[in-house]
N, C-alpha and C positions, 0 to 999 in steps of 0.2 A: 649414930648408931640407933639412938630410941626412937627417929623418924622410921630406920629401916626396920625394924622388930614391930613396928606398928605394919609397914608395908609389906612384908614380906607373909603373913599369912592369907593376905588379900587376894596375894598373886597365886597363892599356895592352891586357893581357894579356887580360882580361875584355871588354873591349868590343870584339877582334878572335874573343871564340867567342860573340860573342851572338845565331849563328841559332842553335847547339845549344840555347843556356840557352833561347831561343822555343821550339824545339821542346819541351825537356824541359818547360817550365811549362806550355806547350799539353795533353802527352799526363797530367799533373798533375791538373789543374782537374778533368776529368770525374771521376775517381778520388774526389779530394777530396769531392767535390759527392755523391758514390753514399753515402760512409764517413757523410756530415753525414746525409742524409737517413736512416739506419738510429741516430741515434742518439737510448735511448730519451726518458720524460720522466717525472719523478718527482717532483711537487712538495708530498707531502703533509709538511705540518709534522713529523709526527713523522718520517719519513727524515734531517731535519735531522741528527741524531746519529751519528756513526761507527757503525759495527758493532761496532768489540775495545770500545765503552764496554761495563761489567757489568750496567749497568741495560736498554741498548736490548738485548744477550744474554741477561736475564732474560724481559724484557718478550717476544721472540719466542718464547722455551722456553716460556711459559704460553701464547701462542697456537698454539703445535703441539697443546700439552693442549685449549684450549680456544678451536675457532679464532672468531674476531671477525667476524662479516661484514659487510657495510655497514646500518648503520639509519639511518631519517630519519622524522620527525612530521611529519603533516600534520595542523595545527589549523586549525579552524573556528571563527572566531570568531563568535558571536552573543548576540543578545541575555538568553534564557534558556536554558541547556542542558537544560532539563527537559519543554521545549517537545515535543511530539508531532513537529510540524515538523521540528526543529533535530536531531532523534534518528534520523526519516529520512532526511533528509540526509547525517548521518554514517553511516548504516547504507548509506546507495545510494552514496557516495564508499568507501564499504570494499569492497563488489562490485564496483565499476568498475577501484577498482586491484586487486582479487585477478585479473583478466584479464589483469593483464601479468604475462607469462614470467617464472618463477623466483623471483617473491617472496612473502613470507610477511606476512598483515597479521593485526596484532594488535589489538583495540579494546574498550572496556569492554562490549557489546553481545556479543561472542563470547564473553566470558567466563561473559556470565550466561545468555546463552541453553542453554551447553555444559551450565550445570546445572539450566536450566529451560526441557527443549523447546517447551514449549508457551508459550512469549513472545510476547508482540505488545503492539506499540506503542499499546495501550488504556491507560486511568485505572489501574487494576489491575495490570497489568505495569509501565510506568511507575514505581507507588507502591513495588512490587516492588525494582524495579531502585535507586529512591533511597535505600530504606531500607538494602538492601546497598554501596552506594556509601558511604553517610554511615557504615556500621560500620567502614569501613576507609580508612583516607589513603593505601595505598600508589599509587593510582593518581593519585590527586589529587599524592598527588609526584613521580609521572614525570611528570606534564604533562599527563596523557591526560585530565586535568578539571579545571575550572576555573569560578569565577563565570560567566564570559562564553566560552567554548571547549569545544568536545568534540576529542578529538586521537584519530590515529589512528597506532600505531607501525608501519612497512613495511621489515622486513630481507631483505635481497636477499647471495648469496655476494659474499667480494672474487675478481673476475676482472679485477682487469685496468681502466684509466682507459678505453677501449673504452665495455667491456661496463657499466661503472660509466654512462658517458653516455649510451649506448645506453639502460640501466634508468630512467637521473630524465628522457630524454627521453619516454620512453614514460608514468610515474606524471605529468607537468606536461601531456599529451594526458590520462590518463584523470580527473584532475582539473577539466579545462576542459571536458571533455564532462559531467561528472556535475555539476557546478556552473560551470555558466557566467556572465560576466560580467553578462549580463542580468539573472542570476537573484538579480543582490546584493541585489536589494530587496527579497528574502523572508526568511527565516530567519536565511541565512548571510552576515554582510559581506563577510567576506574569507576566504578560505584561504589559510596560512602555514606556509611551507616554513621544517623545519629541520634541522637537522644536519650531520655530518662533511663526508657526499661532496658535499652542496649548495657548500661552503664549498673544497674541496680541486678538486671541478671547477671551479669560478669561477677560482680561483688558478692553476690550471695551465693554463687557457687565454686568461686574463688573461697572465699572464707570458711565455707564448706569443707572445701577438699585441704584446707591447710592439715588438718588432722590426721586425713590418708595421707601425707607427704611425708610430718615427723615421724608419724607415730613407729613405721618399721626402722627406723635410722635411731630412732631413742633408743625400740626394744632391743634391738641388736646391740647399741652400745649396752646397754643394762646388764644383759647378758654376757658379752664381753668384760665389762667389769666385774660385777659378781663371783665370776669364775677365777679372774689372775686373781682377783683380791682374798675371796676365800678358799677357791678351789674344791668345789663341792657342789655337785648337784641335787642333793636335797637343801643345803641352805638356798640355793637357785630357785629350786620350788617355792620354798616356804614364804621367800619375801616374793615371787611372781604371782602366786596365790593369793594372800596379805594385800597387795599391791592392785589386783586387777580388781577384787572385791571392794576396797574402799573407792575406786573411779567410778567403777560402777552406780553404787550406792549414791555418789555425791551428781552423777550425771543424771539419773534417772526423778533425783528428789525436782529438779529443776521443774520439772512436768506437775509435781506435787504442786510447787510454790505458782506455779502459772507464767512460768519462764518462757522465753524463744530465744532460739538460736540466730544471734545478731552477728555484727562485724567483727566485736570480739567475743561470741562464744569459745570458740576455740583456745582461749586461754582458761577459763573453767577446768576441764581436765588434765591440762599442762600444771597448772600450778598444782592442784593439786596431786598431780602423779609425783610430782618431782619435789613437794614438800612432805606427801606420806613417805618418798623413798628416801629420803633425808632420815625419816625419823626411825625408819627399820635400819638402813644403814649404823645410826646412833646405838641404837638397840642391840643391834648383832656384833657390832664391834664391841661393847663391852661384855655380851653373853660369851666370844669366843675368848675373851683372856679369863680362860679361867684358871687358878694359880694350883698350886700342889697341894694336896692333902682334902680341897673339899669335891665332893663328889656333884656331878652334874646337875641333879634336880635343884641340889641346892642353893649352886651357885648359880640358876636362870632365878629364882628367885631374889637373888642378892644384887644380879643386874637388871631385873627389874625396878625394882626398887631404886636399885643408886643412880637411876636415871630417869624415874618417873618424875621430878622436880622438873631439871632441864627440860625433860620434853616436855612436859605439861606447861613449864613457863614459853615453853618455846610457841607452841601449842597457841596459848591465849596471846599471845602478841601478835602473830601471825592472824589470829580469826581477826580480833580485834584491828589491826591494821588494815583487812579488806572490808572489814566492817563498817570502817570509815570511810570507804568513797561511798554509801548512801547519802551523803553530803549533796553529791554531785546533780546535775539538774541535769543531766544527761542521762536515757532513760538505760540503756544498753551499760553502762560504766556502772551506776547504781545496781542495777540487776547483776553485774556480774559481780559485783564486791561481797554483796549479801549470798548469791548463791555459793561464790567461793569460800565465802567463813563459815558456811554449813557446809561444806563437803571437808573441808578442813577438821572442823568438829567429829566428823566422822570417822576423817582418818585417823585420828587421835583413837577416838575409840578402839576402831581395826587395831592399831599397833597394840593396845593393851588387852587386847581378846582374843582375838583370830591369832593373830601371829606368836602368842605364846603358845598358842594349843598346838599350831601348824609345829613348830620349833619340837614339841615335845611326841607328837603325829609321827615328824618325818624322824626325828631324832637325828637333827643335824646336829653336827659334833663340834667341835673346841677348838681350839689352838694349841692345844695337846694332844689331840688327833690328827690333826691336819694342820698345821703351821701357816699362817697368812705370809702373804709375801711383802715385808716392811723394812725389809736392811736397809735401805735408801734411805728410806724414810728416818730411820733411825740414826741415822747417820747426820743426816740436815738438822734434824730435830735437838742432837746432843752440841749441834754447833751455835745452835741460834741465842741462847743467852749472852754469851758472849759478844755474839756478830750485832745482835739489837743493842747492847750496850755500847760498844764502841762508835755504832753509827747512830746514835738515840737521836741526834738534834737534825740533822740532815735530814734522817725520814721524817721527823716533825716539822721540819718546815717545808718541805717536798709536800708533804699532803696538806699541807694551812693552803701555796700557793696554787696549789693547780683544781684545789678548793674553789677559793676563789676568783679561779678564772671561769668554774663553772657556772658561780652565780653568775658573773659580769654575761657572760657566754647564754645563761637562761634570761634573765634579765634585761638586757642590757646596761649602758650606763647612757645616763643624760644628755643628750646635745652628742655626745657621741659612736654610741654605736645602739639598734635597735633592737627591741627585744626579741627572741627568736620568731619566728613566723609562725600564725595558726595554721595549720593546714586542714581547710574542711571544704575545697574545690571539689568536685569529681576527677577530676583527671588527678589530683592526690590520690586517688581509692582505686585508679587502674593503673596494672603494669607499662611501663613506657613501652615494651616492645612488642604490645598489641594491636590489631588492627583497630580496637575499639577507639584506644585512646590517640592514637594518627591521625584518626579522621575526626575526633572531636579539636584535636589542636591545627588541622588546617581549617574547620569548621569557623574557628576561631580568630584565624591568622587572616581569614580571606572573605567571610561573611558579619556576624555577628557573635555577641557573647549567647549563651542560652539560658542565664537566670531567668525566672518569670515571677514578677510580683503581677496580683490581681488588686486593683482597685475598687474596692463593695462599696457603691450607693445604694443609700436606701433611702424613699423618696415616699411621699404619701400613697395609700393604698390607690392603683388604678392609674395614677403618674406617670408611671414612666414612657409610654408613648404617647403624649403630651408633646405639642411642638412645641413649647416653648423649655420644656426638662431637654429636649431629646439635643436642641439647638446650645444648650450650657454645656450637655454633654459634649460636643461634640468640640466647642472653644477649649474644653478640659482636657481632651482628648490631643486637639495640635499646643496645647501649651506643653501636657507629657512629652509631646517629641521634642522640642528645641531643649529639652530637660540634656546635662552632659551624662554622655555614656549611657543613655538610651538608646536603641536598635530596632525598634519597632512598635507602634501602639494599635491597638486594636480592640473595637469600643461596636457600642450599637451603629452611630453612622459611618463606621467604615464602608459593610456594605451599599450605603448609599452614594458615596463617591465612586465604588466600583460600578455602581450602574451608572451615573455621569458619565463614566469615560469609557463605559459600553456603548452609550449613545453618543460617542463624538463630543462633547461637554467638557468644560474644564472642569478636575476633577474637585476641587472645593465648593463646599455648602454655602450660597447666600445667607446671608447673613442678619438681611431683612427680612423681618418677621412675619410677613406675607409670603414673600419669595421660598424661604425656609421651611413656612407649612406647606406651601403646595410641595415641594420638593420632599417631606416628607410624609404627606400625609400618607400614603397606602402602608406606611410601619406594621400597623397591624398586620395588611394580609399578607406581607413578606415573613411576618411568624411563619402563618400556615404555610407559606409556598420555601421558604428556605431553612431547612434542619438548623443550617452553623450559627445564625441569626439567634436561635433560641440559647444557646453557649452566651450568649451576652444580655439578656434580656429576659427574667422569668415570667415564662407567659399565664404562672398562678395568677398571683396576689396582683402581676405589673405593677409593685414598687419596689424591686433590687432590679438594678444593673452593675456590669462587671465592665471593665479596662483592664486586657492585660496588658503588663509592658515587659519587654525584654531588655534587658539592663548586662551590660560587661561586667563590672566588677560585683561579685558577689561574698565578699566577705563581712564583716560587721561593720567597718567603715563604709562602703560600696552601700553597704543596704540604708546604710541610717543617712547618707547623703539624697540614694531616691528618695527614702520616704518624706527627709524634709520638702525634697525639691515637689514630691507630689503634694503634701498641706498646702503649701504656698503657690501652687498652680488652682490647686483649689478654691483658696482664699479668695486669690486674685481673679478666677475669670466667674464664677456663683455664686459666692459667699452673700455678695448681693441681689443676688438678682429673685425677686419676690416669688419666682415659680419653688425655688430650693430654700425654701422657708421650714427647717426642720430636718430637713436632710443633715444626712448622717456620710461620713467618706471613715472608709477603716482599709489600710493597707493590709492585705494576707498573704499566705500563698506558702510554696515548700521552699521557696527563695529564703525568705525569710525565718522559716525552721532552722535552715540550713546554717543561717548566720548565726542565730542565737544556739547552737553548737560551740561555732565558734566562740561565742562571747562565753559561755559556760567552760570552756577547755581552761583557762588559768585556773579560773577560779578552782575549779577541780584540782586541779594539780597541787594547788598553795593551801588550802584548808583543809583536802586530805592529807595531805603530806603533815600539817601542824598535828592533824588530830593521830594520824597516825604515830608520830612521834612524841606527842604528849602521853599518849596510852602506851607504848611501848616502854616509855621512863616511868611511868607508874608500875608498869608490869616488873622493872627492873628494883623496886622498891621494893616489893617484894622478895623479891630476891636474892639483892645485895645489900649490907647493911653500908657499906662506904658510900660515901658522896659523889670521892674523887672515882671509883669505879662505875659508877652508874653513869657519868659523863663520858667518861674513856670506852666503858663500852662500844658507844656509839658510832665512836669516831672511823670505822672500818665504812660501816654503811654509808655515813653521811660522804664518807671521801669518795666511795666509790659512784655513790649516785651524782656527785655533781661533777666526777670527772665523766660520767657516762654523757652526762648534757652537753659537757663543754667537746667532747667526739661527736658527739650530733649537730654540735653547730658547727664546727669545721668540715665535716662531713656533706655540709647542704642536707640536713635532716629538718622535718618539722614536727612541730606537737601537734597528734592527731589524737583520734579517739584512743588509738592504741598506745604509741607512743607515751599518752601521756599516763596511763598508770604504771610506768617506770618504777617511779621513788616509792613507789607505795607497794608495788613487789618484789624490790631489790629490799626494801629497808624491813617487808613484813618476813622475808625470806631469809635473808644474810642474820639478822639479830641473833637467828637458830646458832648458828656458830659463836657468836659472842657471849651468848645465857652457859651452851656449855662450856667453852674457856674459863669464864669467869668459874662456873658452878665448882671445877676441878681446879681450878686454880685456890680459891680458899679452901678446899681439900687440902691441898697439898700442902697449906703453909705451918710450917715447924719451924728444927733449931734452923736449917738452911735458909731461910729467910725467902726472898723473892726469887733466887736463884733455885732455889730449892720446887717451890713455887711452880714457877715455869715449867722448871722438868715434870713435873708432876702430868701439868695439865696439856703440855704439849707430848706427852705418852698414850695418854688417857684419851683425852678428846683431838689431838693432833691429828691423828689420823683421820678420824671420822668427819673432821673437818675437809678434810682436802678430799676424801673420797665424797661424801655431800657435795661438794663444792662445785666438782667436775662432774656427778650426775645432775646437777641443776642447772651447768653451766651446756651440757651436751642436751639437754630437755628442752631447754628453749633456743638454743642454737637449729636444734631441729626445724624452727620456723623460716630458717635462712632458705628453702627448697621451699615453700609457698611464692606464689606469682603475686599476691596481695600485697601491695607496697607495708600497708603500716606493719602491720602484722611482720612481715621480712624486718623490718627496721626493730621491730621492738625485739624480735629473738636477738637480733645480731647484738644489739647494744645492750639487752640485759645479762646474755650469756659474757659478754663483755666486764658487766658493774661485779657478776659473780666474781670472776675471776680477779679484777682490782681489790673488791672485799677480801678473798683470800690472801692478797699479798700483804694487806694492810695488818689483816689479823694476825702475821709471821712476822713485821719492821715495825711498823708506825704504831703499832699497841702494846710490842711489850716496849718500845722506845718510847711511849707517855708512862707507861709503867716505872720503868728506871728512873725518869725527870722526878714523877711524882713521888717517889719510894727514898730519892737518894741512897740507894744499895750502888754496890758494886759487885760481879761475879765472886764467887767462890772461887779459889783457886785450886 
């Protein structure tokens, strides 16, 4: 009582300035609204990674040398690529995309016509073209040839996700014009898109539109709810008002802080919608029990106050548990933890300004006015002491085991079963029943993998067209190919074996050191006469060169294999050799961004999760003076997040970007329901003892628990209608842990309750 007497003129205070706080949240909202809409969008996998990491600061140093622009294949699948037909085809599909704006196409056809003008698609030419083809596998390893495919490579500058969709809307028109659908019964079956920006536009407009998807299927349910539960349409206002102002506010600050909208932005205003609606829910359920004899004003005062604790505790657990994934070295996960615990903060605010002013504004009314609909509820709720009694030890060991099948399930166990799989491929980040992710898994199935590591030498200034750098390169170069699960290399003298077997030559570099400089000496003026030549060789300073290699497995084991296998090719064929005295080899590339995602996804998950749970038992320190209560708290969340795991791994689920801040929004979110249980629970305790207890807190906060429970659980369920794999997976399984949280909070906690209390009901 002398916390709420101190509280209660605060509030008194607040709801006598609530046309300023309308105005100021009125003149708010548009600001808000201008900030969100300027803020940018960046979803390509490799951004994932901080900036101070040394690898993504390497990785952009080599693309200043040597900048990356966007490439994409178009394969033509057919039946024989040697076809007269099938050759035209690809030859009138390379014309039609060299018409669009800015970009550059490449194809086995330009390569040979460039050394034999007089080509045409006769017996002759033809016989021509295959014999040179069949002398050399470099192209056959990019992809650009195949038993059944002719491919065409099309690099366009990076400008910008724009200009990037502007370019593949334009090559999928000149695609459909040069080979149209009709035209599948001749030569060509299919044409098959591949590459980065196919795969990075898909995701960042995929992740995009997740928020058009939920967002009308939430509000409806919202609305739907609010109305059975209170039956009122200004209480309907007052929290839609309350509600739209605090997203707002928390979405627009992101622009403040210097945020973009990445693979999980989209969780940004989900959590926080669905943890401010939690907290008006909390709020309104106990303004509307108001009892007999005190009149209105006083009693939103009285439920301000007797709830400002809880939700304030609730409040700081919640910031503080998203506060803790800036832990994470994942740059998209970090930004969204920090940007969520400020919109969070805010909403907290909204619930103690705006929406008492809104409440006393619209003058939504009581439960003496309008009666909530809870006989049910009430009914379950007068049964469950008893029921959690009798079955105390079954729910307690029912949530210890399926507990611990979900570490085993996250974890794995030793020698026999493996820990869950990272998921940071591409083809993880696109829907399977797209055309994108079809043709990158037959791309795959039938050509090569498309990881690309670059290999940076850096060699003394003016070096590197040196026959004798160019001739180590070059031994570096076929040592990367016999590398396992490499797919293609591609080095300064690649182009010189392609002229070899332009001139009828076997296509490998002599080796003696005579033969080798004649063979290369015109390096230089193939800078000036060939553009793709300069992509591997900086015709500044002439001391960087690049090797790319194309490598299949690309996760963090896959990469840390190339990169040994590439030290030790380097060791082995220059290391000694007195021209590379000083040189420098550094593996980069978005290959390797990519992995070290991966390798950062545990650790996120395991040290958020501690610190989030460490800050949350301090927060509970506060708030609870028992021991054994601040432990039992817990236990709703922690069951429910490690059963959600162990449904993801029987499920075929993996830990992605998304997926993996699970525990850390099941456990910053579900707690809300345990602060208040608890907060009414030692409320309630008198002569009744624990029995007494119970009822109290499951009157009081019971409700508002399970109405929370199923707006948080229907919030993020909402992401189950997104085409974006992770995102799909994390609605489905968190709307999932809600709902387990809520059973546990009904069996398994008042049945640790009983164990620890030794009560028995009242009778």
């Amino acid at each position: 009582m002398a916390a709420r007497s101190r509280l209660e003129p605060v509030f008194q205070r607040i709801v006598a300035l609530r046309w300023p706080i309308l105005v100021a949240s009125a003149l708010l909202l548009p600001l808000a609204a201008f900030e969100a809409s300027r803020i940018p969008s960046d979803a390509a996998i490799g951004s994932l990674v901080m900036p101070s990491d040394p690898d993504y600061a390497a990785t952009r140093e080599f693309q200043r040398i040597f900048p990356e622009g966007q490439v994409v294949l178009l394969l033509l699948e057919v039946d024989d690529p040697w076809r007269a037909e099938s050759l035209a085809a690809a030859d009138g599909l390379a014309a039609a995309a060299r018409r669009v704006p800015a970009v550059t196409v490449y194809s086995v056809l330009d390569v040979f016509r460039r050394a034999r003008p007089g080509f045409a698609l006769d017996p002759e030419g033809i016989a021509g073209l295959r014999r040179f083809l069949e002398a050399t596998d470099l192209f056959r390893r990019q992809g650009l040839l195949g038993e059944h495919h002719l491919g065409l490579a099309v690099a366009f500058p990076s400008a910008g996700p724009a200009a990037r969709d502007a370019t593949l809307s334009a090559l999928d028109a000149a695609v459909a014009a040069a080979i149209p659908a009709s035209a599948t019964a001749g030569p060509v079956r299919l044409v098959r898109r591949v590459g980065a920006p196919y795969v990075e536009s898909w995701i960042e407009r995929e992740s995009g539109q997740a928020s058009l998807r939920w967002f009308p299927v939430f509000a409806l349910f919202v609305v739907g709810l609010v109305l059975f539960l209170y039956r009122s349409v200004r209480s309907l206002l007052a929290i839609l008002l309350a509600l739209g102002t605090a997203v707002a506010l928390a979405v627009g600050l992101g622009r403040v802080l210097g945020f973009a909208f990445t693979v999980v932005s989209a969780l940004v205003p989900l959590t926080v919608m669905v943890t401010a609606l939690a907290s008006l829910v909390y709020l309104h359920s106990r303004f509307i029990d108001q009892p007999d004899g005190v009149e209105v004003d006083a009693h939103q005062r009285f439920a301000l106050a007797n709830k400002f604790l809880p939700v304030t505790a609730s409040a700081v657990a919640a910031v503080l548990g998203f506060a803790a994934l800036s832990v994470s070295a994942i740059r998209p996960i970090r930004e969204m933890g920090i940007w969520t615990a400020c919109g969070l903060a805010i909403s907290w605010v909204v619930a103690f300004t705006l929406f008492p002013a809104l409440q006393k504004v619209l003058r939504t009314p009581t439960g003496r006015v309008v009666p909530i609909r809870s006989a049910l509820y009430d009914r379950v709720a007068a049964a469950l002491p008893a029921f959690t009694w009798r079955w105390r030890w079954p729910f307690l060991v029912a949530s210890l085991v399926l507990s611990a099948g979900g570490l085993v399930a996250l974890f794995g166990w030793p020698g026999r079963l493996e820990p869950m799989r990272v998921g940071v491929d591409g083809l993880d980040y696109v829907d399977p029943a797209d055309p994108i992710h079809r043709d990158l898994v037959w791309f795959r199935e039938h050509v090569s993998g498309l990881n690309v590591a670059r290999a940076w030498i850096r060699v003394a200034p003016g070096a590197v067209t040196d026959p004798e750098v160019l001739r180590g390169l070059d031994r570096f170069e076929r040592a990367a190919e016999a590398l396992p699960g490499v797919s293609a290399v591609m080095g300064p003298t690649s182009f010189l074996r392609v002229r070899r077997a332009l001139a009828g030559q076997p296509p490998a570099l002599p080796q003696e050191p005579e033969a080798f400089a004649r063979a290369a000496g015109d390096v230089e003026a193939l800078l000036l006469a060939e553009p793709e030549l300069r992509g591997f060789v900086d015709v500044g300073a002439l001391s960087d060169a690049q090797v790319t290699v194309t490598f299949t497995q690309g996760d963090a084991a896959g990469w840390a294999a190339l990169e040994g296998g590439l030290r030790q090719a380097w060791a082995r064929t220059v290391a000694d050799d007195p021209a590379f005295r000083g040189a420098r080899l550094r593996v980069v590339g978005e290959a390797l961004l990519q992995a070290k995602v991966g390798q950062s996804l545990v650790p996120t998950l395991t040290e958020s999760f501690a610190l989030t749970a460490a800050l949350i038992f301090a927060a509970f320190l506060v708030v609870f003076r028992s021991a054994s209560a601040r432990l039992m708290a817990m236990i709703p969340s922690v069951f429910a997040i490690l059963c959600t795991f162990l449904g993801l791994r029987l499920l075929g689920g993996t830990l992605n970007v998304a997926t993996i801040l699970i525990a850390t929004t099941v456990l910053g979110t579900t707690e809300n329901d345990q602060i208040h249980f608890f907060h009414h629970l030692h409320e309630g305790e008198g002569p009744a003892g624990l029995d007494g207890a119970l009822r109290h807190s499951l009157r009081v906060s019971g409700r508002a628990i399970v109405f929370a429970t199923f707006i948080n659980a229907a919030g993020f369920l909402g992401l189950a209608f997104s085409r974006f794999p992770p995102l799909r997976q994390f609605g489905l399984e968190t709307a999932a842990a809600f709902l387990l949280a809520m059973l546990a909070d009904f069996t398994a906690l008042p049945g640790a309750l009983w164990i620890v209390r030794r009560e028995r009901p009242r009778p």
